[in-house]
Every structure is written in C-alpha cells, then in structure tokens.
N, C-alpha and C positions, 0 to 999 in steps of 0.2 A: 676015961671019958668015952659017952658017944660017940658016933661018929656023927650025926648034925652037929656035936659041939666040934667034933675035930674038923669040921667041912666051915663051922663059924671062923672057927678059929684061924683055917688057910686062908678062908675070904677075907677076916680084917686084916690078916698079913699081907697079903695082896695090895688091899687097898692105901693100907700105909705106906707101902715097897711104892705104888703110883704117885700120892701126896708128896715124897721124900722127893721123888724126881723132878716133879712139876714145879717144887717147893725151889730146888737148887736149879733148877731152868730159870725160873721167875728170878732169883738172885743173881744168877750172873745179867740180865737183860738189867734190873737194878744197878748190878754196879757198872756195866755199859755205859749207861744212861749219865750216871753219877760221873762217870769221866768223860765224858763230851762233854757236860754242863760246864765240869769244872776248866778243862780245854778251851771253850766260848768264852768264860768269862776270861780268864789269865788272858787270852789273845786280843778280846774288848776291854779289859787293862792298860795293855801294851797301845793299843791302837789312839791317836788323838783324834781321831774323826770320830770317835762314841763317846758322847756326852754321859759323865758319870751318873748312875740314878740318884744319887744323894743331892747332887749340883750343889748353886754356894749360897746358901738361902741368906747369906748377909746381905747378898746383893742384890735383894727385893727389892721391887718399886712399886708403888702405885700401878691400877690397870689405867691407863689414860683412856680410854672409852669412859670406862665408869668411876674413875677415881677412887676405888677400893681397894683397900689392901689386900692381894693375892694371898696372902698369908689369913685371912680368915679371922684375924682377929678383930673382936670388937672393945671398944674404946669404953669401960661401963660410965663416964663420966659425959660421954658423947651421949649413949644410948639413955640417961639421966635429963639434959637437955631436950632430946626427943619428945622424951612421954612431956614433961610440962611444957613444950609446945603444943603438944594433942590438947593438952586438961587446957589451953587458955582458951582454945576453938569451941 
C-alpha cells in the first residue's frame, strides 16, 4: 500500500478506536439511566401514596359536570337516536 492508503487507513482506525469509546460511554449512561428508572418505579410500587398508572377503570363513573362517560365510549344505538332527532328538525 501507499502511504495516503496507510495514513486512510490509521485515520479510519482512529476514528473507530473514538466511536468504540463514545459507543460504550453512551451505554453505561443507558444502563445508569435504566436502573434509576427501574429503582423509581419498584420504590413508586412499594409506596401507597403513588396512584398506579393503570388505576381500576371498573370503577368509572359518569363526569357529573357533563354526564359523559370518561371512558369515551359511545353508545351507537344512542348516537342512532341522535341523527333521527336532527332528520325530524
């Protein structure tokens, strides 16, 4: 070889040798991260003052402002009713 090819060559060695580092820098701040999350949660687990995200959707109610089911469902036999309300107007 050359030597520009032997001088490409040391520079993409180089720059690999940098990427490798920066690569396994960025992984451990990953897996850091990944065990504090998983820390927060196990100890927002443990804790009864932190309302689960899931909560107990059985135990929906009507919104009493608006009388609509929180839950977003519509009723299509309701929403049937509707329209031939509109068509008799």
């Amino acid at each position: 070889m050359t030597e520009t090819h032997v001088d490409r060559v040391e520079e993409a060695s180089q720059a690999a040798e940098a990427d490798v580092e920066e690569l396994a820098q960025r992984n451990e701040k990953l897996d850091e991260g990944i065990q504090h999350a998983k820390k927060r949660w196990d100890d927002a687990q443990r804790s009864e003052g932190v309302p689960s995200a899931a909560g107990d959707w059985e135990d929906t109610e009507p919104d009493d402002s608006t009388g609509e089911d929180p839950s977003g469902f519509d009723d299509p036999e309701s929403l049937d009713e509707d329209e031939d309300e509109d068509d008799d107007e």
